[in-house]
N, C-alpha and C positions, 0 to 999 in steps of 0.2 A: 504494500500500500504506500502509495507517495504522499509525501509531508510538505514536499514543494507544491506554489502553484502551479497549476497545468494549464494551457491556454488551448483551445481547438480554433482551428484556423478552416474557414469553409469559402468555399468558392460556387461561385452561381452563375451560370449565363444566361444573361436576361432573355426569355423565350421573344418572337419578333414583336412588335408592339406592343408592350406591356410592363415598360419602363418603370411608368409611375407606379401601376400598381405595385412593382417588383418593390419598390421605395417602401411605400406602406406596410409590405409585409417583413421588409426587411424590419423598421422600427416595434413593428410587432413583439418581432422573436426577441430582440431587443428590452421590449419593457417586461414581457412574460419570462426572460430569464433572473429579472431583477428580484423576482419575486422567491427565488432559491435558495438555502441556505448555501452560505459558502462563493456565492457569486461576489466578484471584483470587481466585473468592470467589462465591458464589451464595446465595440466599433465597426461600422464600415466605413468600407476603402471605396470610393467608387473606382470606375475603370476611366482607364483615362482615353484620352479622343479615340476614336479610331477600333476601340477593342469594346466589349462587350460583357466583361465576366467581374463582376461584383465582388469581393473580398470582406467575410465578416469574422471577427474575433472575437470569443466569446473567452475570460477569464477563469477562473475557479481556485479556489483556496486548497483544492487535492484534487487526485483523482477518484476519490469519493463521491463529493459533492459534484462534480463536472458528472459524473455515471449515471449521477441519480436525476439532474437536470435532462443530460441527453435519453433515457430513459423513460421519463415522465411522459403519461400520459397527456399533458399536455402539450409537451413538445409534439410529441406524435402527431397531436390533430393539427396543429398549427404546422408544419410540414404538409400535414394531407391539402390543408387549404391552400399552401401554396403552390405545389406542383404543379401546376399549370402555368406557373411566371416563370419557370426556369429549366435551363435543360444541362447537361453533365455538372451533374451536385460532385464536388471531390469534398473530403473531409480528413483533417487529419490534427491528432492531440503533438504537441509540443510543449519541453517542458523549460525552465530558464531562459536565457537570449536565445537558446535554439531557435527558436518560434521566431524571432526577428528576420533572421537568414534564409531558411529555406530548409528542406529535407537533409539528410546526412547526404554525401556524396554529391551535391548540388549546391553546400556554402560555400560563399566565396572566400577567397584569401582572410585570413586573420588579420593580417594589415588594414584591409577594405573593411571589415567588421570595425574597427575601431577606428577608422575615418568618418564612418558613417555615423558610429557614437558621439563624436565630439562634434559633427558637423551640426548634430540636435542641442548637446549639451551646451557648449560652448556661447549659442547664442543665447540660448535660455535662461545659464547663469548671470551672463552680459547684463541684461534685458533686469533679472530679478534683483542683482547687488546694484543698478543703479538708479532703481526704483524704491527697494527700500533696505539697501546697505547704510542710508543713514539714519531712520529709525534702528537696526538693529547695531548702529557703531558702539553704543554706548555698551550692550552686551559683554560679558569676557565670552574670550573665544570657544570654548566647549558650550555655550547655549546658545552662539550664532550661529556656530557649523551646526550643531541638531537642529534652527529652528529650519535653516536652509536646506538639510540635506531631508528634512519632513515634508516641508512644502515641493522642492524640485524633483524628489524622488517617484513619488506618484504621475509629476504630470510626464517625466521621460518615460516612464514604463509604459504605461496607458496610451502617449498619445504622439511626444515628439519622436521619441526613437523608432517607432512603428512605421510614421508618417515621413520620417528621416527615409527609414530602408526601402517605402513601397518609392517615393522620390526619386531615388538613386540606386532602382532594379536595377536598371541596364548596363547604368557601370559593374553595379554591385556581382552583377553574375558575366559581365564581357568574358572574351576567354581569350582575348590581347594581354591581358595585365599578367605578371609571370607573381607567382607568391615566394615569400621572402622566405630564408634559411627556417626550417624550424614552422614553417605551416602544416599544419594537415587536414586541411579544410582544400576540397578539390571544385574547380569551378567547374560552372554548369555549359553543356556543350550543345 
């Protein structure tokens, strides 16, 4: 039994006209997951110009609580209702930053995994220490780094580092870039 969170990552291709509906029912699954125990947090991705296949991410505090949610009879029916907005459903659980990259044998270079981290972090802390680094100056330093690493933490996991890696797929997965001594993370071909 896993003690980490588990994240399932599901992909939809919007069936031919049926976009909006596809929206609706995506926030559906959405709010009807909220209602879980053990549920963190979920998103979609839309697809970007050109492509057509939706990206949704559903959180869970193990994979208990993720079992009992994908399980539920309510998932079930709310599924049935949607099958008709969408066609090759893939689904699959990932557990720590895995989930961010991609399948085993399909992440990119280790190097690119932590570009792509700081390319989210970096502005985000930017953004939060000069916003309110001066409320918190008067702080000592162990309850400034806890208040920031409380607030920053949740919104990288949840939403910039997610929205970092779907950003910068194409570099993220090119198979131009050569990976550095000591990678074992093999790009996707």
């Amino acid at each position: 039994m896993s003690t980490s969170p588990v994240t399932m990552m599901v992909a939809r291709r919007v069936a031919d006209g049926r976009y909006q509906d596809l929206l609706a029912w995506l926030h559906e699954g959405e709010l009807l997951a909220t209602d879980f125990p053990g549920y963190l947090g979920s998103g979609v991705l839309a697809p970007p110009p050109g492509d057509n296949e939706f990206q949704m991410i559903f959180r869970f505090s193990d994979a208990t609580t993720l079992g009992a949610w994908e399980h539920s009879a309510s998932r079930k029916a709310w599924l049935a209702r949607g099958s008709d907005l969408f066609a090759g459903p893939q689904e699959r659980r990932v557990s720590g930053i895995d989930g961010w990259f991609g399948a085993a044998g399909q992440r990119p270079p280790r190097w690119k995994q932590a570009v792509a981290i700081w390319l989210a972090f970096f502005p985000v802390s930017l953004l939060f220490n000069f916003g309110l680094g001066p409320l918190l100056a008067e702080l000592s330093l162990v309850p400034r780094v806890m208040v920031s690493t409380l607030v920053l933490t949740p919104l990288m996991v949840y939403f910039f580092i997610p929205l970092s890696t779907h950003l910068l797929a194409g570099w993220l997965h090119s198979t131009q870039a050569k990976a550095l001594p000591g990678d074992t993370a093999t790009a996707r071909h």
